[in-house]
Backbone as numpy.savetxt, mean C-alpha at the origin, in Angstrom:
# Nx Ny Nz CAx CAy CAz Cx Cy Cz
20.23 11.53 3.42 19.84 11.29 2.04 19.38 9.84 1.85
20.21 8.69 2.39 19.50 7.62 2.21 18.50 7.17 3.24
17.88 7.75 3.74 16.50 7.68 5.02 15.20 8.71 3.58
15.80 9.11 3.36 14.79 9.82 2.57 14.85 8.77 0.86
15.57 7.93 0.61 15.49 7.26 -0.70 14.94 6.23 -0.64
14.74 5.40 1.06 14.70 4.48 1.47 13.01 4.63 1.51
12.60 6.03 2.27 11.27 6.44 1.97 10.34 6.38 0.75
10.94 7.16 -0.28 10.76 6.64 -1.23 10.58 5.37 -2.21
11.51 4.41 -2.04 11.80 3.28 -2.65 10.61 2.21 -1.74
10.07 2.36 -0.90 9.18 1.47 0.02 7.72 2.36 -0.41
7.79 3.23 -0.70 6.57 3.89 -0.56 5.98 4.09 -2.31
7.05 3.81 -3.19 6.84 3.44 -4.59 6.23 2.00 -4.64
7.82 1.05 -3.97 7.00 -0.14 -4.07 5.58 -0.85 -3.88
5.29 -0.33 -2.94 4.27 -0.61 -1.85 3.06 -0.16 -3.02
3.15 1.22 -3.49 1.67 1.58 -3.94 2.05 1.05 -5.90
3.08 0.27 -5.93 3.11 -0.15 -7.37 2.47 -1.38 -7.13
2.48 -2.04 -5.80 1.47 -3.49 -5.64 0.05 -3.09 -5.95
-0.19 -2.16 -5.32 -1.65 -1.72 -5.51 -2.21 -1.83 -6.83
-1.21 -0.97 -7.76 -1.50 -0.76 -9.05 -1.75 -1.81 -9.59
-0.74 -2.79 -9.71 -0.91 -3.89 -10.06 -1.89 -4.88 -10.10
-2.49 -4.92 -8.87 -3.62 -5.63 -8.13 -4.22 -5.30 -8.68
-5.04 -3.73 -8.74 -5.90 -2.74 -9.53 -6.37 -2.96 -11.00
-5.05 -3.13 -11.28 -4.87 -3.39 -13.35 -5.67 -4.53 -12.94
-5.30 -5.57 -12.87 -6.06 -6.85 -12.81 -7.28 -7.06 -12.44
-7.86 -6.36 -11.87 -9.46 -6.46 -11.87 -9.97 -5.01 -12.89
-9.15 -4.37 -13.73 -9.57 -3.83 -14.77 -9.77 -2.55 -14.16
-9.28 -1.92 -13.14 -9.47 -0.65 -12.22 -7.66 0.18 -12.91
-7.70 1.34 -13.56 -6.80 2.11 -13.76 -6.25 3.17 -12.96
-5.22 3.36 -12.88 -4.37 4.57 -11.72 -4.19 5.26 -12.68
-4.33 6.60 -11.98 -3.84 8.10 -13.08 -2.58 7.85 -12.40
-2.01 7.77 -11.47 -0.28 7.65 -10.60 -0.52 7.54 -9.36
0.40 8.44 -8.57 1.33 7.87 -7.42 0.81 9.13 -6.43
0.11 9.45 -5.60 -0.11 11.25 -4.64 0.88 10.69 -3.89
1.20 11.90 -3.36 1.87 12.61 -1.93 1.81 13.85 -1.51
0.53 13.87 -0.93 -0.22 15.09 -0.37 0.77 15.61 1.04
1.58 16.50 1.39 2.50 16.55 2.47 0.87 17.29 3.35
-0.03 17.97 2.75 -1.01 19.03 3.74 -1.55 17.97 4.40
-2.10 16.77 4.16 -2.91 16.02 4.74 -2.52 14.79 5.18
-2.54 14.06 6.76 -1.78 12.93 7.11 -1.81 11.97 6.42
-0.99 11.52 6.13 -0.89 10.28 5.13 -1.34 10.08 4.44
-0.82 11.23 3.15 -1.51 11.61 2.46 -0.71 11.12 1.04
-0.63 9.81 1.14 -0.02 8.59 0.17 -1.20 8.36 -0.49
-0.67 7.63 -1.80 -1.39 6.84 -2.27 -1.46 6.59 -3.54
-2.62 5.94 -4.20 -2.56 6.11 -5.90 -3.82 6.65 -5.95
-4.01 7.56 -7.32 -5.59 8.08 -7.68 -5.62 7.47 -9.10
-7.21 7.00 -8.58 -7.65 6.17 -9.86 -8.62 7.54 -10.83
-8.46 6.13 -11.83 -9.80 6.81 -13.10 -10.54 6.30 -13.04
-11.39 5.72 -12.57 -12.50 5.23 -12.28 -12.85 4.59 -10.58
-14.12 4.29 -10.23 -14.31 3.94 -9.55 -14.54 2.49 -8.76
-13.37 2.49 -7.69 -12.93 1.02 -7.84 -14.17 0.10 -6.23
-14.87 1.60 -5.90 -15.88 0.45 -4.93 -16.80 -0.06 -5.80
-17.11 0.11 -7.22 -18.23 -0.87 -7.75 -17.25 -2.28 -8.24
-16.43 -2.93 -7.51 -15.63 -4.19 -7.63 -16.55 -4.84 -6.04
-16.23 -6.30 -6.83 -16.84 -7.09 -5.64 -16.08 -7.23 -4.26
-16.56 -6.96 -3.17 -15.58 -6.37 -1.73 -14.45 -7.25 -1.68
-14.40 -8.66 -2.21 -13.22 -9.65 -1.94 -12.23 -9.04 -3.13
-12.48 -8.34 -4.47 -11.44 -8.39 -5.20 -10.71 -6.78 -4.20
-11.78 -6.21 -4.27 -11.20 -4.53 -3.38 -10.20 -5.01 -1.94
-10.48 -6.32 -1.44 -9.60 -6.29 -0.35 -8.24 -6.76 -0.89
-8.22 -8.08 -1.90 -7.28 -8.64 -2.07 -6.30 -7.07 -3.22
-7.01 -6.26 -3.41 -6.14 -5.40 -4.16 -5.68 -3.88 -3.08
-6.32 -4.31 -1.72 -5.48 -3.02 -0.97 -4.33 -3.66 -0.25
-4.58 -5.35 0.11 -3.68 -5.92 0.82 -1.87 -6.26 -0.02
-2.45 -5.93 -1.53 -1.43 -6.03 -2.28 0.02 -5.26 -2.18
-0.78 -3.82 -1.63 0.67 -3.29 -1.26 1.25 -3.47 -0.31
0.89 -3.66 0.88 1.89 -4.57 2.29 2.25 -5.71 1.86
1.35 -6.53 0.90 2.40 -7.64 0.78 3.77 -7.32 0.06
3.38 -6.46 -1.19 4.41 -6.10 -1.92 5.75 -6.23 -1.47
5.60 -5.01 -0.02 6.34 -4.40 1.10 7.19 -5.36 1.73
6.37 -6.54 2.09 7.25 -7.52 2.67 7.49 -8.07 1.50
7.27 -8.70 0.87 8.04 -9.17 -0.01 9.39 -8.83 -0.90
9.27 -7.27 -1.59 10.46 -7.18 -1.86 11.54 -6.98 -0.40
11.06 -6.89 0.73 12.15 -6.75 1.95 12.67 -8.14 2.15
11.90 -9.03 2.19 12.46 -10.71 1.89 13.41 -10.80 0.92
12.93 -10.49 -0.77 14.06 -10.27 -1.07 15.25 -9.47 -1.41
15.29 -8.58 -0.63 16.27 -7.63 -0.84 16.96 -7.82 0.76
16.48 -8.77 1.55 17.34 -9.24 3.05 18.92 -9.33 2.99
19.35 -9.86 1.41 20.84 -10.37 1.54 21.55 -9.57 1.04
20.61 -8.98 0.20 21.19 -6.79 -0.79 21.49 -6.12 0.58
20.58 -5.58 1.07 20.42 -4.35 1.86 19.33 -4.81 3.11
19.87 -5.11 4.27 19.56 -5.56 5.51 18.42 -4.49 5.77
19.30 -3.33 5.89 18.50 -2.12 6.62 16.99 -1.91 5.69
17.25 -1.81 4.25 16.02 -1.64 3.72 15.15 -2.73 3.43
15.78 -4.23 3.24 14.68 -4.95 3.61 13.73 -4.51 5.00
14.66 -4.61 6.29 13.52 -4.90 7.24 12.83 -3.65 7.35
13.02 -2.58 6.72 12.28 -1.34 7.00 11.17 -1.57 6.04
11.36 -2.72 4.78 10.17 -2.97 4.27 9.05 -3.87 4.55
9.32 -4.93 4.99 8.85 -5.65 6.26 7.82 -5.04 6.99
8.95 -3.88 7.83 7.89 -3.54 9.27 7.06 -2.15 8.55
7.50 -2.09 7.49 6.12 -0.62 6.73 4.92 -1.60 6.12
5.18 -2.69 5.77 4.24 -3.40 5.08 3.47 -4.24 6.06
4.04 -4.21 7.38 3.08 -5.42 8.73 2.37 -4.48 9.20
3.02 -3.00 9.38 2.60 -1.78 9.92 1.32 -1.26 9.14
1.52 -1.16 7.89 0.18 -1.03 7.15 -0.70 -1.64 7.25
-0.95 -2.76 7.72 -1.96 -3.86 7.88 -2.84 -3.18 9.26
-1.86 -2.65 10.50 -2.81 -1.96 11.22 -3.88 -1.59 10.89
-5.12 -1.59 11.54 -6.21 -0.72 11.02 -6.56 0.57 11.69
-5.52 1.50 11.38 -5.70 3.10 11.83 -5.90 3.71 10.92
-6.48 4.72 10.95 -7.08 5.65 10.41 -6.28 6.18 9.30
-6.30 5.54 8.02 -5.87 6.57 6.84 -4.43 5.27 6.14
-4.97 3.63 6.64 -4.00 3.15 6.46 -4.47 1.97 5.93
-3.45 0.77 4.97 -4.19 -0.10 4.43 -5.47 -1.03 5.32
-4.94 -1.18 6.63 -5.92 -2.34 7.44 -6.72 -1.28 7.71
-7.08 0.15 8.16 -8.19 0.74 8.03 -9.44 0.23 6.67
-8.91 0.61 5.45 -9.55 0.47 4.43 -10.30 -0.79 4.21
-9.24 -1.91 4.59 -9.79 -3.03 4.49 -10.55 -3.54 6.06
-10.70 -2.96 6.51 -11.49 -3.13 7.59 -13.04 -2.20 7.45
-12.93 -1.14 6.86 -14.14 -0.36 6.37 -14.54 -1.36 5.23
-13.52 -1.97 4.35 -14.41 -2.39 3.58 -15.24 -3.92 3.75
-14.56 -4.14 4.62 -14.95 -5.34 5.17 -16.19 -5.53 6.11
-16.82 -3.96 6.43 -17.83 -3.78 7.35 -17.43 -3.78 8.97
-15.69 -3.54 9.07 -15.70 -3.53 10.51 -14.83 -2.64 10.93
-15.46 -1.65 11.06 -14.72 -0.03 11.66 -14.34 -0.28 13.17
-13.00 0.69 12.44 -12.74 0.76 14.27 -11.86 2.31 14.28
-12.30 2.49 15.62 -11.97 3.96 16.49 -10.75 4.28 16.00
C-alpha cells in the first residue's frame, strides 16, 4: 500500500510542476491522465494548444516537473528518506530522453531526436 501512495504522491507532484509552469505562460490543464492501456501513459491534458508557445518557454515548462520531483525529495529528505530519494531518482530519471518521457519531449522540442 505504501509503494503504491508513494506512486502516486511523486507522480501528482511531478505533473502539478507542469501545471504550474503551464499556468504561467497562460497554457490551461483540463487535469491529471493515467492511461494504464498505453506506456506511460501519464500526464496532464491541456485546453489549448501549448506548441504555439515560444520553444524556450515549452522547455522550461516540461522541465518543471523533474525539477518539481527533486525538489520536493530534497525537501522531504529529513520527513521520509525513502520517498524523498524515490523522488529524486523519478525526477533525474525523467530527464532521460526515452521515448514517452520528459527529456524525450524536450529533446523533440528542442530539434534533437533520438532512437
Amino acid at each position: 500500500m505504501r509503494a503504491l501512495f508513494l506512486f502516486f504522491a511523486l507522480w501528482e507532484a511531478h505533473e502539478i510542476g507542469h501545471i504550474i509552469a503551464w499556468r504561467i505562460y497562460g497554457v490551461k490543464a483540463k487535469g491529471i491522465m493515467l492511461n494504464f492501456w498505453k506506456p506511460l501513459g501519464l500526464g496532464v491534458v491541456f485546453d489549448s494548444d501549448r506548441t504555439m508557445l515560444p520553444i524556450n518557454q515549452q522547455i522550461k515548462a516540461t522541465m518543471a516537473g523533474p525539477i518539481s520531483s527533486v525538489l520536493i525529495g530534497m525537501l522531504a529528505l529529513p520527513i521520509d528518506p525513502v520517498f524523498a530519494k524515490c523522488s529524486i531518482f523519478f525526477g533525474a530519471l525523467n530527464l532521460i530522453p526515452f521515448k514517452g518521457s520528459d527529456g524525450w519531449t524536450i529533446a523533440k522540442t528542442s530539434g534533437k531526436e533520438f532512437v
